[in-house]
C-alpha positions in Angstrom: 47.8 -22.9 -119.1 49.3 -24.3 -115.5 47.3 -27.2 -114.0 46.9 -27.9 -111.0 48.9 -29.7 -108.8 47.0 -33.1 -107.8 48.0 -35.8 -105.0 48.2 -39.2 -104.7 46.5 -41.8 -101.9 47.7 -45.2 -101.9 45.9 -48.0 -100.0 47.7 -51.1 -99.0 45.3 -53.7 -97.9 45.8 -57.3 -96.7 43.9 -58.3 -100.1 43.7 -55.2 -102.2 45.3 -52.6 -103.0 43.8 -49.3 -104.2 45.4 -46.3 -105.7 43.9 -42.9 -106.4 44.9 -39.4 -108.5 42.9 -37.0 -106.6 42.8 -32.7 -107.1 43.4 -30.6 -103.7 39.4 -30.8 -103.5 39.5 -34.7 -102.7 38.1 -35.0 -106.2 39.2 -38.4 -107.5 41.0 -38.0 -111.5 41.5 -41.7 -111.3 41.5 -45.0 -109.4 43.1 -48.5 -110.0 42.9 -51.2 -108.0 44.9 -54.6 -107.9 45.2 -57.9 -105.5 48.1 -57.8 -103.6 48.9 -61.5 -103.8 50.4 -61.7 -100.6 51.6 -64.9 -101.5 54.3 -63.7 -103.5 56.1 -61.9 -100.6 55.2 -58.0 -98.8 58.4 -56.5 -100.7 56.5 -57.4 -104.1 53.3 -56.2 -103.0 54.9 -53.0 -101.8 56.8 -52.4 -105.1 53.2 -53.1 -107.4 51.4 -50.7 -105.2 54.0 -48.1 -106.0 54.1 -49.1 -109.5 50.5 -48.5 -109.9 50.7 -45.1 -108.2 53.3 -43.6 -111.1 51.0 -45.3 -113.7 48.3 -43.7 -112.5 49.9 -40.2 -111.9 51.3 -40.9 -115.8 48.0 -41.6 -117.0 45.6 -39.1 -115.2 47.4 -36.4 -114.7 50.5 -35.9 -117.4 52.9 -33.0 -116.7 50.9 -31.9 -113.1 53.3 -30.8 -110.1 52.6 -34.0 -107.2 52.0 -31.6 -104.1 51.1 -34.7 -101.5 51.4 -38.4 -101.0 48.9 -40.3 -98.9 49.5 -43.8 -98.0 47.4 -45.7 -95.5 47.8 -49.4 -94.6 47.1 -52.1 -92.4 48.7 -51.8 -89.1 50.4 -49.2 -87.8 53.1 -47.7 -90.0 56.5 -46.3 -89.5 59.3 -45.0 -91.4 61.4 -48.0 -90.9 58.1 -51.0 -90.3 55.0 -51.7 -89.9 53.7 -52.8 -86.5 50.3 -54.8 -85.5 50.2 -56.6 -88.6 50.4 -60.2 -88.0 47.9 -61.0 -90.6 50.7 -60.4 -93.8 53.9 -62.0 -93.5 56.6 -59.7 -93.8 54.4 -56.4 -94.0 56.0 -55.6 -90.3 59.2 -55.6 -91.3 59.2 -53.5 -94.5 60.4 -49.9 -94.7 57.2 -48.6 -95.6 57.5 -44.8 -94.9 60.8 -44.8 -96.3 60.0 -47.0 -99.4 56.9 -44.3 -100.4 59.3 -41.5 -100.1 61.6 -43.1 -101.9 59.3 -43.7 -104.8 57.8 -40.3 -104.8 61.6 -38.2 -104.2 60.8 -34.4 -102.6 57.2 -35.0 -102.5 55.4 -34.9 -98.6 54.3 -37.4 -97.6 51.4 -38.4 -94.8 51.5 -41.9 -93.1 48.3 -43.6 -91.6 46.4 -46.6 -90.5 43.6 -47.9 -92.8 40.8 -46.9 -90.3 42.6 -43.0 -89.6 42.4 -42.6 -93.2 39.1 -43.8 -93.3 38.1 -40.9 -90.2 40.4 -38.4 -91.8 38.2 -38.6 -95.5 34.7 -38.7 -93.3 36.1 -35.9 -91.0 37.5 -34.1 -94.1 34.4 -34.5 -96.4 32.0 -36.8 -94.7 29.9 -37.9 -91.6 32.3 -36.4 -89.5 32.8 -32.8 -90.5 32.1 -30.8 -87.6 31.9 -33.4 -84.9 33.9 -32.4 -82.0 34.9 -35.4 -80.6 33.8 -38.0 -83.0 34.1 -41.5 -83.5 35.0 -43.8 -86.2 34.2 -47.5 -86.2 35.7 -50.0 -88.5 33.4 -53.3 -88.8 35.6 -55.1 -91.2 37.7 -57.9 -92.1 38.9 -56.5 -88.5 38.1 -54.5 -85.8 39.1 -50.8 -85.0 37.8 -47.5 -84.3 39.2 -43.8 -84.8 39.1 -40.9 -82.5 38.5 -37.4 -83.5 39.1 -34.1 -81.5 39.6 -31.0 -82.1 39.6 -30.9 -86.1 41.7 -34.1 -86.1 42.5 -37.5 -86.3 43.7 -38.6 -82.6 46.9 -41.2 -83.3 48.1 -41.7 -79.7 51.5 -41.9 -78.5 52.6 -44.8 -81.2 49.9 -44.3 -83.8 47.6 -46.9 -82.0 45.0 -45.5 -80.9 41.6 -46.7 -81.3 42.8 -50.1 -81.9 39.7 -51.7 -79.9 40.7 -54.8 -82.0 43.2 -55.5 -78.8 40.8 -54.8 -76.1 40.2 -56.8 -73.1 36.7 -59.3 -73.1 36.8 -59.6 -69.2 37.9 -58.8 -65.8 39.6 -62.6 -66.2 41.6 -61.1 -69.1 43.6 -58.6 -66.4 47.1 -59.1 -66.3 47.4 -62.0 -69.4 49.4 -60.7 -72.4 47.8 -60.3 -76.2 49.5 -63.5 -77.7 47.9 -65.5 -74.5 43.9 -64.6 -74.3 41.3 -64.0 -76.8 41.5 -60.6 -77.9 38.1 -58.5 -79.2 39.0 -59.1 -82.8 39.2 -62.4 -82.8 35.6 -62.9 -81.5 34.4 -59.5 -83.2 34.9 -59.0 -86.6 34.2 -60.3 -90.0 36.8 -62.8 -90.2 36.1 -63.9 -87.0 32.3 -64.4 -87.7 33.3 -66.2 -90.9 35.9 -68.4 -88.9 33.2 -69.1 -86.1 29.9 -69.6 -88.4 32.3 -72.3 -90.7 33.1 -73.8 -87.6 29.3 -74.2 -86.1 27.2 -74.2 -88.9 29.2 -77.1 -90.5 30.0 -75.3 -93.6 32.3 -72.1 -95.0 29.9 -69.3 -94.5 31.1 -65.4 -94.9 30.1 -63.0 -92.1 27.0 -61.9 -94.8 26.0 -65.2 -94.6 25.9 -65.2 -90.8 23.5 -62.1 -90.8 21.5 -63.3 -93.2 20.9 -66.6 -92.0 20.2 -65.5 -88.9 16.4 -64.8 -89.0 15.8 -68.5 -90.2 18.5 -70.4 -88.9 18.4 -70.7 -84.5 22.6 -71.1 -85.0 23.2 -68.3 -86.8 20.7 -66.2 -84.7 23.0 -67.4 -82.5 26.4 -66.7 -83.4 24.6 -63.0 -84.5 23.4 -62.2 -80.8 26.8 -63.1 -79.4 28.2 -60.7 -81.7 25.7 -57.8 -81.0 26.2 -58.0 -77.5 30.2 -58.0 -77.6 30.5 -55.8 -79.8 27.7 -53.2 -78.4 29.7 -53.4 -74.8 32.6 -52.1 -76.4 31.3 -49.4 -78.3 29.3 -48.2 -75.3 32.3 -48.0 -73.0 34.2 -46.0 -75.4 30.8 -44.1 -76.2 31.0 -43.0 -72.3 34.7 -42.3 -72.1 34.8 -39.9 -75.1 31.3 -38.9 -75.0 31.3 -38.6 -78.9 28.7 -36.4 -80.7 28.4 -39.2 -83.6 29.3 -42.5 -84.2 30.0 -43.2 -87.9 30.1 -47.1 -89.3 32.3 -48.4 -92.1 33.8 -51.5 -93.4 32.9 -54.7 -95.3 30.1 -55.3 -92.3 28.1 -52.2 -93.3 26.3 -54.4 -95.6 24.5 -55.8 -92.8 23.7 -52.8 -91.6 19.8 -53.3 -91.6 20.5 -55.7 -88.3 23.7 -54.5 -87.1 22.2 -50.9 -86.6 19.0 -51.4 -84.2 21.5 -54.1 -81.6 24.0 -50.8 -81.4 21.2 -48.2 -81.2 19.1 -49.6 -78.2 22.8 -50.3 -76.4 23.6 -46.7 -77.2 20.2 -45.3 -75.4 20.4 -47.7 -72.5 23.4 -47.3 -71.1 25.3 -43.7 -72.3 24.4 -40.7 -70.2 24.2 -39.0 -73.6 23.6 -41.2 -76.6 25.4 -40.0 -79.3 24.1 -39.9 -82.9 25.1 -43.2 -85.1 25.0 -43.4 -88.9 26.8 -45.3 -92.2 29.9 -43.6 -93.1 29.9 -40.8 -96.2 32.2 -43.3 -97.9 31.1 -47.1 -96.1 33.6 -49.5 -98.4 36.3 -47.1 -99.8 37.0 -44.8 -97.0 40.9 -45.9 -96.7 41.4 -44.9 -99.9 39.4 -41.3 -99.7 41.4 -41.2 -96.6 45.0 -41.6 -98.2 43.6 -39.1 -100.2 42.8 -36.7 -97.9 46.2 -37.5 -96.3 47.8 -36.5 -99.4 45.9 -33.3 -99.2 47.2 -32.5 -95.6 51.0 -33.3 -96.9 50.4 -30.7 -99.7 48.8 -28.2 -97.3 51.9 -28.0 -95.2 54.0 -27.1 -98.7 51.4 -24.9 -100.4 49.6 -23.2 -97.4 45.9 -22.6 -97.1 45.8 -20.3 -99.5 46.1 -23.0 -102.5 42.6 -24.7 -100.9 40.6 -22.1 -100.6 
Protein backbone atom coordinates (compact mmCIF):
# COMPACT_ATOMS: atom_id res chain seq x y z
CA UNK A 1 0.00 0.00 0.00
CA UNK A 2 1.33 3.76 -0.91
CA UNK A 3 1.37 6.16 2.01
CA UNK A 4 0.86 9.32 1.92
CA UNK A 5 3.12 11.84 1.36
CA UNK A 6 3.61 13.96 4.64
CA UNK A 7 5.48 17.45 5.22
CA UNK A 8 7.75 18.84 7.39
CA UNK A 9 7.58 22.45 9.60
CA UNK A 10 10.55 23.58 11.23
CA UNK A 11 10.56 26.32 13.87
CA UNK A 12 13.72 28.18 14.66
CA UNK A 13 13.23 30.21 17.77
CA UNK A 14 15.64 32.52 19.60
CA UNK A 15 15.44 29.65 22.51
CA UNK A 16 13.75 26.76 21.02
CA UNK A 17 13.49 25.06 18.36
CA UNK A 18 10.52 22.86 17.32
CA UNK A 19 10.17 20.44 14.57
CA UNK A 20 7.02 18.72 13.26
CA UNK A 21 6.02 15.55 10.73
CA UNK A 22 2.63 16.55 9.78
CA UNK A 23 0.05 14.73 6.87
CA UNK A 24 -1.41 17.18 4.13
CA UNK A 25 -4.45 17.66 6.74
CA UNK A 26 -2.01 19.68 9.25
CA UNK A 27 -2.34 16.53 11.27
CA UNK A 28 0.82 16.30 13.41
CA UNK A 29 2.69 12.41 13.03
CA UNK A 30 5.42 13.72 15.34
CA UNK A 31 7.03 16.66 17.13
CA UNK A 32 10.55 17.19 18.71
CA UNK A 33 11.71 19.99 20.33
CA UNK A 34 15.30 21.05 21.40
CA UNK A 35 17.14 24.44 22.92
CA UNK A 36 18.99 26.04 20.39
CA UNK A 37 21.96 27.02 22.63
CA UNK A 38 22.62 30.07 20.90
CA UNK A 39 25.59 30.23 22.65
CA UNK A 40 27.34 27.88 20.64
CA UNK A 41 27.06 29.96 17.40
CA UNK A 42 23.59 30.35 14.66
CA UNK A 43 25.48 27.92 12.11
CA UNK A 44 25.22 25.10 14.82
CA UNK A 45 21.88 25.86 15.80
CA UNK A 46 20.83 25.89 12.17
CA UNK A 47 22.54 22.49 11.33
CA UNK A 48 20.66 20.78 14.86
CA UNK A 49 17.34 22.03 13.69
CA UNK A 50 17.90 20.35 10.39
CA UNK A 51 19.20 17.34 12.03
CA UNK A 52 16.19 16.96 14.01
CA UNK A 53 13.95 17.46 10.93
CA UNK A 54 15.51 14.12 8.96
CA UNK A 55 15.30 12.28 12.40
CA UNK A 56 11.96 13.04 12.69
CA UNK A 57 10.94 12.37 9.05
CA UNK A 58 13.16 8.80 9.67
CA UNK A 59 11.35 8.12 12.63
CA UNK A 60 7.57 9.10 11.93
CA UNK A 61 7.21 8.57 8.64
CA UNK A 62 9.76 5.74 7.09
CA UNK A 63 9.69 5.36 3.28
CA UNK A 64 6.83 8.50 2.76
CA UNK A 65 7.41 10.80 -0.36
CA UNK A 66 8.32 14.60 1.54
CA UNK A 67 5.83 16.79 -0.58
CA UNK A 68 6.58 20.29 1.43
CA UNK A 69 9.04 21.98 3.77
CA UNK A 70 7.85 24.73 6.10
CA UNK A 71 10.37 26.71 7.97
CA UNK A 72 9.48 29.72 10.06
CA UNK A 73 11.88 31.80 12.16
CA UNK A 74 12.57 34.80 13.91
CA UNK A 75 13.03 37.75 11.78
CA UNK A 76 12.48 38.00 8.45
CA UNK A 77 14.02 35.39 6.22
CA UNK A 78 15.67 35.25 2.85
CA UNK A 79 17.36 32.88 0.77
CA UNK A 80 20.76 34.32 1.36
CA UNK A 81 19.99 35.99 5.43
CA UNK A 82 18.00 36.73 7.84
CA UNK A 83 17.01 40.34 8.52
CA UNK A 84 15.45 42.00 11.86
CA UNK A 85 17.02 39.68 14.08
CA UNK A 86 19.32 41.49 16.36
CA UNK A 87 18.40 39.34 19.23
CA UNK A 88 20.82 36.07 17.90
CA UNK A 89 24.15 36.78 16.89
CA UNK A 90 24.85 35.58 13.59
CA UNK A 91 21.10 34.37 12.72
CA UNK A 92 21.22 37.59 10.06
CA UNK A 93 23.79 36.44 8.35
CA UNK A 94 23.11 32.80 7.62
CA UNK A 95 21.83 31.34 4.39
CA UNK A 96 18.77 30.20 5.75
CA UNK A 97 16.56 29.59 2.71
CA UNK A 98 19.28 28.10 0.92
CA UNK A 99 20.59 25.93 3.88
CA UNK A 100 16.76 24.28 4.25
CA UNK A 101 16.79 23.59 0.64
CA UNK A 102 19.89 22.24 0.82
CA UNK A 103 19.00 19.85 3.43
CA UNK A 104 15.71 18.73 2.04
CA UNK A 105 17.25 18.51 -2.13
CA UNK A 106 13.98 18.73 -4.73
CA UNK A 107 11.57 19.23 -1.97
CA UNK A 108 9.47 22.93 -1.99
CA UNK A 109 9.97 24.73 0.23
CA UNK A 110 7.86 27.87 2.05
CA UNK A 111 9.86 30.56 4.00
CA UNK A 112 8.09 32.71 6.81
CA UNK A 113 8.34 34.79 9.95
CA UNK A 114 7.41 33.15 13.34
CA UNK A 115 4.18 35.30 13.67
CA UNK A 116 2.99 34.58 9.56
CA UNK A 117 3.31 31.12 10.40
CA UNK A 118 1.51 31.52 13.41
CA UNK A 119 -1.58 33.58 11.11
CA UNK A 120 -1.05 31.12 8.31
CA UNK A 121 -1.99 27.79 10.83
CA UNK A 122 -4.94 30.01 12.59
CA UNK A 123 -6.08 31.22 9.12
CA UNK A 124 -5.52 27.64 7.69
CA UNK A 125 -7.23 25.73 10.70
CA UNK A 126 -7.93 28.19 13.38
CA UNK A 127 -9.44 31.53 14.61
CA UNK A 128 -8.88 32.99 11.44
CA UNK A 129 -10.59 30.78 8.81
CA UNK A 130 -12.94 32.87 7.04
CA UNK A 131 -11.95 36.28 8.32
CA UNK A 132 -11.55 38.69 5.47
CA UNK A 133 -9.18 40.95 6.56
CA UNK A 134 -7.96 39.56 9.83
CA UNK A 135 -5.48 40.21 12.31
CA UNK A 136 -2.93 38.42 14.07
CA UNK A 137 -1.19 39.62 17.25
CA UNK A 138 1.94 38.23 18.69
CA UNK A 139 2.25 39.19 22.61
CA UNK A 140 5.51 37.39 23.13
CA UNK A 141 9.03 37.33 24.02
CA UNK A 142 8.36 40.27 21.26
CA UNK A 143 5.98 42.20 19.61
CA UNK A 144 4.33 41.64 16.06
CA UNK A 145 1.15 41.31 14.37
CA UNK A 146 0.09 39.59 10.95
CA UNK A 147 -2.24 40.81 8.37
CA UNK A 148 -4.67 38.69 6.51
CA UNK A 149 -6.60 39.52 3.23
CA UNK A 150 -8.02 37.87 0.81
CA UNK A 151 -7.40 34.11 1.92
CA UNK A 152 -3.78 35.03 2.85
CA UNK A 153 -1.06 35.88 4.76
CA UNK A 154 -0.10 39.72 3.72
CA UNK A 155 4.06 39.75 3.73
CA UNK A 156 4.62 43.33 2.27
CA UNK A 157 7.13 44.36 0.00
CA UNK A 158 10.23 42.75 2.02
CA UNK A 159 8.32 40.20 4.13
CA UNK A 160 7.90 42.86 6.99
CA UNK A 161 4.88 43.51 7.37
CA UNK A 162 3.01 43.67 10.55
CA UNK A 163 6.21 44.19 12.38
CA UNK A 164 4.45 46.73 14.91
CA UNK A 165 7.48 45.78 17.11
CA UNK A 166 9.20 48.92 15.06
CA UNK A 167 6.51 51.27 15.34
CA UNK A 168 6.74 54.80 16.43
CA UNK A 169 5.55 55.80 20.41
CA UNK A 170 5.13 59.62 19.51
CA UNK A 171 4.93 62.43 17.26
CA UNK A 172 8.61 63.24 18.94
CA UNK A 173 9.77 59.94 17.45
CA UNK A 174 9.21 61.56 13.60
CA UNK A 175 12.16 61.67 11.71
CA UNK A 176 14.75 59.75 14.45
CA UNK A 177 16.02 56.36 13.05
CA UNK A 178 15.23 52.78 14.84
CA UNK A 179 18.80 52.27 16.43
CA UNK A 180 18.28 56.05 18.00
CA UNK A 181 14.59 56.09 19.89
CA UNK A 182 12.69 53.61 21.79
CA UNK A 183 10.94 51.49 19.62
CA UNK A 184 7.28 49.70 20.62
CA UNK A 185 9.05 46.52 21.45
CA UNK A 186 11.18 47.55 23.71
CA UNK A 187 8.57 49.06 26.02
CA UNK A 188 5.81 46.46 24.81
CA UNK A 189 6.49 43.03 25.07
CA UNK A 190 7.42 40.32 27.37
CA UNK A 191 10.98 40.78 27.63
CA UNK A 192 10.51 44.19 27.95
CA UNK A 193 8.04 43.84 30.96
CA UNK A 194 10.51 41.43 32.44
CA UNK A 195 13.51 43.94 31.80
CA UNK A 196 11.39 46.88 33.29
CA UNK A 197 9.62 45.04 36.36
CA UNK A 198 13.54 43.64 37.37
CA UNK A 199 14.51 47.07 37.04
CA UNK A 200 11.54 48.74 39.34
CA UNK A 201 10.43 46.13 41.54
CA UNK A 202 14.12 45.55 42.73
CA UNK A 203 14.19 42.01 41.80
CA UNK A 204 14.17 39.51 38.49
CA UNK A 205 10.52 39.15 37.89
CA UNK A 206 9.08 37.40 34.37
CA UNK A 207 6.34 39.39 32.50
CA UNK A 208 3.72 36.58 34.48
CA UNK A 209 5.00 37.89 37.40
CA UNK A 210 4.24 41.45 36.51
CA UNK A 211 0.49 40.59 35.75
CA UNK A 212 0.21 38.74 38.62
CA UNK A 213 1.50 41.04 40.97
CA UNK A 214 -0.28 43.58 39.85
CA UNK A 215 -3.63 43.39 41.83
CA UNK A 216 -1.51 43.50 45.14
CA UNK A 217 1.44 45.26 44.47
CA UNK A 218 0.75 49.52 43.43
CA UNK A 219 4.31 49.03 41.26
CA UNK A 220 3.36 46.33 39.28
CA UNK A 221 -0.21 47.82 38.85
CA UNK A 222 1.83 50.18 37.60
CA UNK A 223 4.20 48.89 35.19
CA UNK A 224 0.77 46.76 33.98
CA UNK A 225 -1.34 49.98 33.20
CA UNK A 226 1.55 51.50 31.24
CA UNK A 227 1.57 48.48 29.27
CA UNK A 228 -2.28 48.25 28.60
CA UNK A 229 -2.37 51.62 27.48
CA UNK A 230 0.64 51.43 24.95
CA UNK A 231 -0.08 48.58 23.72
CA UNK A 232 -4.07 49.14 23.26
CA UNK A 233 -3.04 52.52 21.15
CA UNK A 234 -1.33 50.52 18.82
CA UNK A 235 -3.74 47.87 18.28
CA UNK A 236 -6.54 50.32 17.86
CA UNK A 237 -4.76 52.34 15.18
CA UNK A 238 -4.13 49.33 13.23
CA UNK A 239 -7.70 48.07 14.26
CA UNK A 240 -9.04 51.39 12.23
CA UNK A 241 -6.60 51.18 9.26
CA UNK A 242 -7.50 47.57 8.32
CA UNK A 243 -10.83 47.50 9.82
CA UNK A 244 -10.28 43.76 10.67
CA UNK A 245 -13.28 41.41 11.31
CA UNK A 246 -11.25 39.58 14.31
CA UNK A 247 -8.38 40.11 16.27
CA UNK A 248 -6.80 36.78 17.31
CA UNK A 249 -4.01 36.76 20.42
CA UNK A 250 -1.04 34.43 20.70
CA UNK A 251 2.30 34.17 22.29
CA UNK A 252 3.91 33.55 25.75
CA UNK A 253 1.60 36.61 27.17
CA UNK A 254 -1.70 34.76 26.45
CA UNK A 255 -1.25 33.34 29.80
CA UNK A 256 -2.26 36.54 31.23
CA UNK A 257 -5.02 36.74 29.26
CA UNK A 258 -7.66 37.04 32.11
CA UNK A 259 -6.19 40.90 32.51
CA UNK A 260 -4.72 41.54 29.22
CA UNK A 261 -8.15 40.84 27.50
CA UNK A 262 -10.79 43.48 29.23
CA UNK A 263 -7.70 46.67 28.84
CA UNK A 264 -7.84 45.71 24.83
CA UNK A 265 -11.63 45.11 24.77
CA UNK A 266 -12.87 48.52 26.24
CA UNK A 267 -9.98 50.28 23.86
CA UNK A 268 -11.40 48.29 21.00
CA UNK A 269 -15.19 49.68 21.69
CA UNK A 270 -14.18 53.22 22.47
CA UNK A 271 -12.38 54.23 19.88
CA UNK A 272 -12.97 51.84 16.39
CA UNK A 273 -15.79 52.92 14.25
CA UNK A 274 -16.41 49.14 14.08
CA UNK A 275 -14.99 47.06 16.85
CA UNK A 276 -13.85 44.03 15.66
CA UNK A 277 -14.24 40.65 17.42
CA UNK A 278 -11.02 39.65 19.65
CA UNK A 279 -10.31 36.14 20.96
CA UNK A 280 -7.15 33.57 22.07
CA UNK A 281 -5.63 32.05 19.13
CA UNK A 282 -6.83 28.19 18.03
CA UNK A 283 -3.18 27.34 18.75
CA UNK A 284 -2.02 30.28 21.61
CA UNK A 285 1.74 28.83 22.41
CA UNK A 286 2.64 26.57 19.32
CA UNK A 287 1.20 28.48 16.50
CA UNK A 288 4.85 28.97 14.65
CA UNK A 289 5.16 25.54 14.49
CA UNK A 290 1.40 24.66 13.16
CA UNK A 291 2.26 27.50 10.96
CA UNK A 292 5.54 25.92 9.39
CA UNK A 293 3.35 23.28 9.01
CA UNK A 294 0.82 24.69 7.25
CA UNK A 295 3.62 26.36 5.17
CA UNK A 296 4.76 23.02 4.27
CA UNK A 297 1.30 22.21 3.22
CA UNK A 298 1.14 25.30 0.79
CA UNK A 299 4.76 24.19 -0.71
CA UNK A 300 3.23 20.72 -1.44
CA UNK A 301 0.02 22.26 -2.93
CA UNK A 302 1.89 23.97 -5.58
CA UNK A 303 3.55 20.33 -6.59
CA UNK A 304 0.56 18.08 -6.07
CA UNK A 305 -2.46 20.44 -6.96
CA UNK A 306 -5.63 20.66 -5.03
CA UNK A 307 -6.74 17.67 -5.91
CA UNK A 308 -4.27 15.70 -3.40
CA UNK A 309 -6.23 17.95 -0.43
CA UNK A 310 -9.39 17.39 -1.06
Amino acid sequence: MIRPPVVLGLDFGGTKIAVAVGDLSGRRLGVTKLDTLAEAGAAAAMERGLSAGRDLLTDVAPGQELAGVGAATLGIPYDDRVELAPTFPGWGELPFGQLVRDAFPGIPVRLGTDVKAAAAAELRWGALTGCDPGLYLNLGTGLATAIVAGGTVISGAHGASGEIGYNLRSAADVWISADERTILEHVVSGQALETTGSARLGRPVTAADVFAMASTQPDAAVLAAEFHRELAMHVVNLAIAIDPVRIVVGGGLVGAWDRIAPELRRALDAAVPFPPELTVARFPSDAPLVGALALGVEAAGAVLGAEAFA
